[in-house]
C-alpha positions in Angstrom: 0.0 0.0 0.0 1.3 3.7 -0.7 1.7 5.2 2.4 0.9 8.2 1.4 -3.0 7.4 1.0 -3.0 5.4 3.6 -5.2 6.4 6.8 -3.5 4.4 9.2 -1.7 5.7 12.1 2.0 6.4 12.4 4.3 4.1 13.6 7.5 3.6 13.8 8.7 0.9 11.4 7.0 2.3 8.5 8.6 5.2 7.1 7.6 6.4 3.1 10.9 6.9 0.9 12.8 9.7 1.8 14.3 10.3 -1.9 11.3 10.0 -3.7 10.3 14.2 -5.0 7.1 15.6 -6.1 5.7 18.9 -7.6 3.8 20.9 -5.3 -0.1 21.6 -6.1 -2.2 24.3 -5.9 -4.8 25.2 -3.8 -6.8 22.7 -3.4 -10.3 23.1 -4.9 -13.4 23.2 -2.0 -10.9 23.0 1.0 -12.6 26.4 3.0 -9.1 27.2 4.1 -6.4 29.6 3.1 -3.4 27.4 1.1 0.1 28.8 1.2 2.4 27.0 -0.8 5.4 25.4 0.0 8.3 28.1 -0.5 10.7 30.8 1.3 10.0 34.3 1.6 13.2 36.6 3.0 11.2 39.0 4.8 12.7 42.7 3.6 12.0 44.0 6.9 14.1 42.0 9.1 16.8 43.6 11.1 20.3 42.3 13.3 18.7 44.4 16.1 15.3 46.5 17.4 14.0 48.2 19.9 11.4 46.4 19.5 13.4 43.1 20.4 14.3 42.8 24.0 16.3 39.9 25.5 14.5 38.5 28.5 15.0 40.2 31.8 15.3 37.5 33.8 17.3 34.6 32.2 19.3 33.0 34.9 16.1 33.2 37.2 14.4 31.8 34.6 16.7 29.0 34.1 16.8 29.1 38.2 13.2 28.1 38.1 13.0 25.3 35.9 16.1 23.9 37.5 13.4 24.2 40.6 11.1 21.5 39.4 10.3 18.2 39.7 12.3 16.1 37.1 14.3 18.6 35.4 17.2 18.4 32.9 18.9 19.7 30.2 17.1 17.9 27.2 19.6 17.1 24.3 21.6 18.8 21.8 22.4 16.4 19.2 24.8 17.0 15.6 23.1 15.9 13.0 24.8 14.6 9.8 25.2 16.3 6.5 23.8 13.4 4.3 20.3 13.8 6.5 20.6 17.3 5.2 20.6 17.1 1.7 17.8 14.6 1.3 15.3 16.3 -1.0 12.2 17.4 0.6 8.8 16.3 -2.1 9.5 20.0 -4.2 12.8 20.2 -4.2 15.5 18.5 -7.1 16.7 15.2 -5.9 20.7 16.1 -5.0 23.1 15.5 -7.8 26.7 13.2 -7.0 28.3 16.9 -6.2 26.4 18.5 -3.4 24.9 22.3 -4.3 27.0 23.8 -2.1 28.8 22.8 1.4 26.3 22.0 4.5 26.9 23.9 7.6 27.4 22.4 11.0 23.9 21.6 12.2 22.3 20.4 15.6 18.7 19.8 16.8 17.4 20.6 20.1 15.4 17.9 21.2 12.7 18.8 22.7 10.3 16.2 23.7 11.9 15.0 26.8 11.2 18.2 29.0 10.1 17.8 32.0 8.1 14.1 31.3 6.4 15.9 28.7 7.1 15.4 24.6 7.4 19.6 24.2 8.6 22.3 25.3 5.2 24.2 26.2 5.8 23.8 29.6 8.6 25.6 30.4 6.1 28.5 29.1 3.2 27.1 31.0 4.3 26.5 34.6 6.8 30.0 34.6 3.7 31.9 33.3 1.4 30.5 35.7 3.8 30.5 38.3 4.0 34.1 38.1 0.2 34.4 37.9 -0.6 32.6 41.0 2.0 34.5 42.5 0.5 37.4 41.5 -3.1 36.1 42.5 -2.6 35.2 45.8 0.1 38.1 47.1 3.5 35.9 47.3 6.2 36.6 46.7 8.3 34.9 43.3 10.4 32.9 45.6 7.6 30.5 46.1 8.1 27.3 44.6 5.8 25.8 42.0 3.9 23.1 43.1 5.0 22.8 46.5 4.4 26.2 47.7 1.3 27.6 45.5 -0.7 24.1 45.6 -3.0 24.7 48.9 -3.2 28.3 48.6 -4.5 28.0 45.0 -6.9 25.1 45.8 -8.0 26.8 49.2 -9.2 30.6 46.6 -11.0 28.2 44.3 -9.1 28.6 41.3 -9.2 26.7 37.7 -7.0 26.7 35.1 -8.8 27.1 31.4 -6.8 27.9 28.1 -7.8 27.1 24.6 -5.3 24.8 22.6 -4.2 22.4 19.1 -2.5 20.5 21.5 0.7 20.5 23.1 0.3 23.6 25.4 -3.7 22.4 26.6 -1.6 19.7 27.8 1.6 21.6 29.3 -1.6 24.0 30.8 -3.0 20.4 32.6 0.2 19.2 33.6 0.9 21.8 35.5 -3.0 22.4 37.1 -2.4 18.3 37.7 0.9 19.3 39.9 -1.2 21.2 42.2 -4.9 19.2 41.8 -6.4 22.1 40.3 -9.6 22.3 37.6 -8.1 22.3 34.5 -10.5 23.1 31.4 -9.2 22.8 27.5 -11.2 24.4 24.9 -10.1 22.7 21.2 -11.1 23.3 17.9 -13.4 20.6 16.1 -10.9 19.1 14.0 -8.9 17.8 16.6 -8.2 14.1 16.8 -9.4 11.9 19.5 -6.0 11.1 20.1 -4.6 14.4 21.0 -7.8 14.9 22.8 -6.9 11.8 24.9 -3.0 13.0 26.0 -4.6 16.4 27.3 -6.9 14.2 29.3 -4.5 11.9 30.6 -3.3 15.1 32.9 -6.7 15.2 34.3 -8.3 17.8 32.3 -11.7 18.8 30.7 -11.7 18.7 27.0 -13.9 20.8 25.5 -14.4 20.7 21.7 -16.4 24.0 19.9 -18.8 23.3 17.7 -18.1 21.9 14.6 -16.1 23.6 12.0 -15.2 26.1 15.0 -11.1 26.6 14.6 -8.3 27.8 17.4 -9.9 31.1 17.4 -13.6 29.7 17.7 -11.9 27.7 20.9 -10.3 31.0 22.2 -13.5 33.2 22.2 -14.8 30.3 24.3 -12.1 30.6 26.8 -12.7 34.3 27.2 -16.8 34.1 27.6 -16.1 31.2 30.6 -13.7 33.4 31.9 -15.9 36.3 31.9 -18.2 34.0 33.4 -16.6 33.4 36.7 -14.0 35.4 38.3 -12.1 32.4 40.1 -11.4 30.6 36.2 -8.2 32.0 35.4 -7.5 32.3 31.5 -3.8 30.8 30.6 -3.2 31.6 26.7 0.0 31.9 24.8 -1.9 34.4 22.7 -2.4 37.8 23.3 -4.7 40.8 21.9 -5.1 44.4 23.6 -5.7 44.0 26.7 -4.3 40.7 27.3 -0.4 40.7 27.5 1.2 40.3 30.6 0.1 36.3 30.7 1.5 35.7 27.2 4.9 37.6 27.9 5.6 35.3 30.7 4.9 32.8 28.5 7.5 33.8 26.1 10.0 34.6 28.6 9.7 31.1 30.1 11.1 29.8 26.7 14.3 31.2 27.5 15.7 28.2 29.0 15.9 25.9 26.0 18.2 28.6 24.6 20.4 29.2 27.6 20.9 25.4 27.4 22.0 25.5 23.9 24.3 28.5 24.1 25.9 26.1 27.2 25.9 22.7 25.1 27.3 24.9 22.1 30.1 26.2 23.8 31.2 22.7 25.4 30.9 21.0 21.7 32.1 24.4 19.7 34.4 26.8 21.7 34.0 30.2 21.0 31.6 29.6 18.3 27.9 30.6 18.3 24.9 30.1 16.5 24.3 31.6 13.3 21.2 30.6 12.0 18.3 29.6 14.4 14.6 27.5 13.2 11.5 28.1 15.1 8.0 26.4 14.7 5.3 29.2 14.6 1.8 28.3 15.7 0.5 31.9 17.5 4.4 32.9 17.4 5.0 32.9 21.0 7.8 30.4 20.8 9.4 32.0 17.6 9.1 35.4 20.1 10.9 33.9 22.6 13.7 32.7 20.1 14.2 35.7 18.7 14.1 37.7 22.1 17.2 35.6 23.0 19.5 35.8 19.6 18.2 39.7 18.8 17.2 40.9 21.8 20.9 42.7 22.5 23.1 45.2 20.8 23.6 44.9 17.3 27.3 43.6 17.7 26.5 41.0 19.6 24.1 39.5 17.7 25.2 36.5 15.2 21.8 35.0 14.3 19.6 34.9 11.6 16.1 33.6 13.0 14.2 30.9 10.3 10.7 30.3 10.9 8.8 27.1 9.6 4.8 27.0 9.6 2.6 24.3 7.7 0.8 25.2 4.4 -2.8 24.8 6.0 -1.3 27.3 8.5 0.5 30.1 7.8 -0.5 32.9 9.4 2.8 34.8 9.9 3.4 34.3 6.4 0.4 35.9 5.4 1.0 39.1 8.1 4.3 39.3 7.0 3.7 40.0 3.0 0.3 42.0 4.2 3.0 43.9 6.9 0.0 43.6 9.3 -1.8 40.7 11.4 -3.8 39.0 8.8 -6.0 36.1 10.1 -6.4 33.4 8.0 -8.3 30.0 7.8 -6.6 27.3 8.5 -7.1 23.7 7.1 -6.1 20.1 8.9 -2.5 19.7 9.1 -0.4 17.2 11.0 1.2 19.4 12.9 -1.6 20.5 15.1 0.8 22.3 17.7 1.7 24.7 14.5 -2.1 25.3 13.7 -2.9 28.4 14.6 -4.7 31.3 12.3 -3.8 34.7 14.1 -0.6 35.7 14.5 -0.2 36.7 18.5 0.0 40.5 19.3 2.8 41.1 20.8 4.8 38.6 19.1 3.9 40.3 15.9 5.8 43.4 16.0 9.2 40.9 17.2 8.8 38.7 14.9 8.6 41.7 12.2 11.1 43.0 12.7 13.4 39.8 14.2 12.7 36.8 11.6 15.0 37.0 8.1 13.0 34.2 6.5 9.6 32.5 7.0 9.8 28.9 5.3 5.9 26.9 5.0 6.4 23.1 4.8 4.1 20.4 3.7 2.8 17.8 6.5 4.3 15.2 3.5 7.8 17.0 3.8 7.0 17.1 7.8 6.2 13.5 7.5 9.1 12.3 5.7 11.7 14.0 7.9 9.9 12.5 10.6 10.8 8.9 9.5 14.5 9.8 8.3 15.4 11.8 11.5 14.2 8.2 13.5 16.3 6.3 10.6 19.0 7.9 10.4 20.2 9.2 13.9 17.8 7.4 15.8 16.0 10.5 17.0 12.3 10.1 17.8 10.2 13.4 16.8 6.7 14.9 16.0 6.0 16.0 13.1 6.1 19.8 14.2 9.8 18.5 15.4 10.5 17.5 12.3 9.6 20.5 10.4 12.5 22.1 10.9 14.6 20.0 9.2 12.4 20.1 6.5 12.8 23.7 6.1 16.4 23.7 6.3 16.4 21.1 3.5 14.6 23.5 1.6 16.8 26.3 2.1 20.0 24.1 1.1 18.7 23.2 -2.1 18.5 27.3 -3.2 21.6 28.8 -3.7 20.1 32.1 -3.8 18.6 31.8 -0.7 21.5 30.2 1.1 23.2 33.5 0.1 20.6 36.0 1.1 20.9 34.6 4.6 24.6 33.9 5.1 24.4 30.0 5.1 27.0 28.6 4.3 29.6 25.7 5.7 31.0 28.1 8.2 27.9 28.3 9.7 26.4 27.0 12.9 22.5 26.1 12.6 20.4 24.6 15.4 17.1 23.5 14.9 14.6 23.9 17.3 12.6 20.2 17.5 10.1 21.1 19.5 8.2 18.3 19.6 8.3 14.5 20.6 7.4 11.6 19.0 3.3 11.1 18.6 0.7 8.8 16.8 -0.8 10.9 13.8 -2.8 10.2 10.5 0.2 9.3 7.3 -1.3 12.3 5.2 -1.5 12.9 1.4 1.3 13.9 -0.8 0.5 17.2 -1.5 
């Protein structure tokens, strides 16, 4: 059977042939959704350094923190080898005997063993609502998460309730579970009963919208609960006027997957730094958080060139970065859920304007595939929002003109950002 049309769920002996290419469609006819095709855009108005950007303020209390809780270590930074690189993703030409050009030095960050959990969402989900039950219940930052908050939360009646594709409802749960607090998940319609089940493995209410209703349908839900009872505390990675101090400690508590790199980096390449970074984008919260750390200081001191990587049925940064404005957009079914997300967050919009030098859109087929030759070839078990970034990348190396608008070359130093662990998920279409 050709995997590609087949329904069945992942697994890990069955992986579609890495080599074989395809041409890329257009939109597809019928589909309700806005279509971006697989491609690269070099955004024009990326700069080294803002004042928009600024590095977190915090970063070795952040780090501090994490270091704090229950089963915490460094998860992995792992070199990756160039032959894995210049496999062709389904649009791009199959490589030639003579590479295109040299491949840089390239690691991924694996992500999916953080803190028993397959992403990194909760290092932005228990700092964030650390801070907020600090801030609910008068105490002072010092307090420790769960040990410390746990009573005093349960004894004011609180609930947790966030809106979610995935990964975060469940960071969100995990870290209501820690304390044996309410935790409510609002989900768009389209999610699969699977990813419904691991948010309610951490003891949490899944709520689905009605059907056809999308992230943003699931988010308006969040906020008419919340309105609805002053002791339901909303925990979003997104953020809209009025709404920003929750998602900025979200962002800052991404900041120790990055101080963990710059320390693996500098044990594995002395006095060497990272050029060229890849972040997933679903809202942009994560991608703000990985720009905050490479941009977010003087111009001199900053050496990378931030990537981004969204699916086609998805790409809502895409769209507001050739608009130059938050553009909502529809978004269709896509493998990687965690990465589903139509509305660009708002205070992650002017950073990533201003902080990402190109936006690359993958198919879940390219996704796919580098899901199967990362686990092949290196042994490395990721999602397919993991293994996105490598598919960008390989779309990058296979353009010499692109490789040149952003520096890339065999001197450099790229680290992909996997950001999710291995999961069962539908095989999809070759698109």
């Amino acid at each position: 059977m050709d995997p590609s049309r087949s329904n069945t769920k992942y697994r890990s002996h069955h992986h579609p042939p890495a080599s074989q290419p395809e041409s890329h469609t257009d939109t597809p006819a019928g589909t309700g959704h806005d279509h971006t095709p697989a491609s690269t855009y070099i955004n024009p108005h990326a700069k080294p350094s803002s004042p928009q950007i600024h590095a977190p303020p915090r970063s070795s209390t952040i780090l501090s923190f994490h270091r704090s809780l229950p089963n915490y270590f460094p998860t992995p930074l792992i070199p990756l080898s160039p032959a894995l690189l210049l496999l062709p993703t389904s649009t791009n030409t199959p490589p030639t005997s003579k590479p295109p050009h040299p491949t840089p030095k390239t690691y991924l960050k694996l992500e999916s063993p953080r803190l028993t959990l397959p992403s990194f969402k909760i290092l932005g989900a228990s700092h964030a609502i650390h801070h907020l039950l600090c801030q609910r219940l008068n105490l002072p930052l010092s307090s420790r998460l769960p040990s410390d908050l746990a009573v005093p939360a349960r004894e004011a009646g609180f609930s947790l309730v966030t809106a979610s594709e995935g990964n975060w409802g469940r960071a969100v749960a995990h870290t209501a579970a820690m304390m044996s607090l309410p935790c409510r998940v609002y989900v768009p319609s389209s999610m699969d009963v699977a990813t419904r089940g691991r948010i309610e493995s951490e003891a949490a209410t899944v709520k689905c919208v009605d059907a056809g209703g999308d992230y943003d349908t699931a988010l308006e839900k969040v906020r008419q609960h919340c309105a609805g009872d002053a002791r339901a505390l909303m925990v979003l990675d997104t953020s809209w006027r009025g709404y920003r101090e929750f998602p900025g400690w979200v962002t800052e508590g991404y900041e120790t997957s990055m101080a963990e790199v710059d320390e693996q980096l500098l044990a594995m390449l002395p006095g060497q730094k990272v050029t060229h970074a890849f972040a997933a984008v679903g809202v942009g919260s994560w991608a703000h958080g990985v720009i905050a750390h490479y941009k977010g200081k003087p111009a001199s001191d900053c050496t990378a060139k931030i990537v981004t990587v969204e699916p086609t049925a998805a790409a809502c940064l895409r769209a507001a970065l050739v608009a130059d404005k938050i553009k909502p957009i529809r978004t269709g079914e896509s493998i990687m859920c965690g990465m589903n997300c139509g509305t660009v967050s708002e205070i992650a919009w002017p950073v990533m304007r201003e902080g990402v030098d190109a936006s690359v859109v993958v198919t879940d087929w390219d996704a796919h595939v580098a899901v199967g030759d990362l686990r092949e070839m290196h042994g490395i078990a990721v999602g397919p929002c993991g293994a996105a970034m490598l598919s960008a990348l390989r779309r990058l190396l296979a353009n010499d003109e692109h490789c040149r608008a952003l520096e890339m070359d065999e001197d450099s130093v790229v680290v992909l950002y996997a950001t999710e662990g291995s999961r069962p998920y539908e095989i999809p279409p070759k698109e």
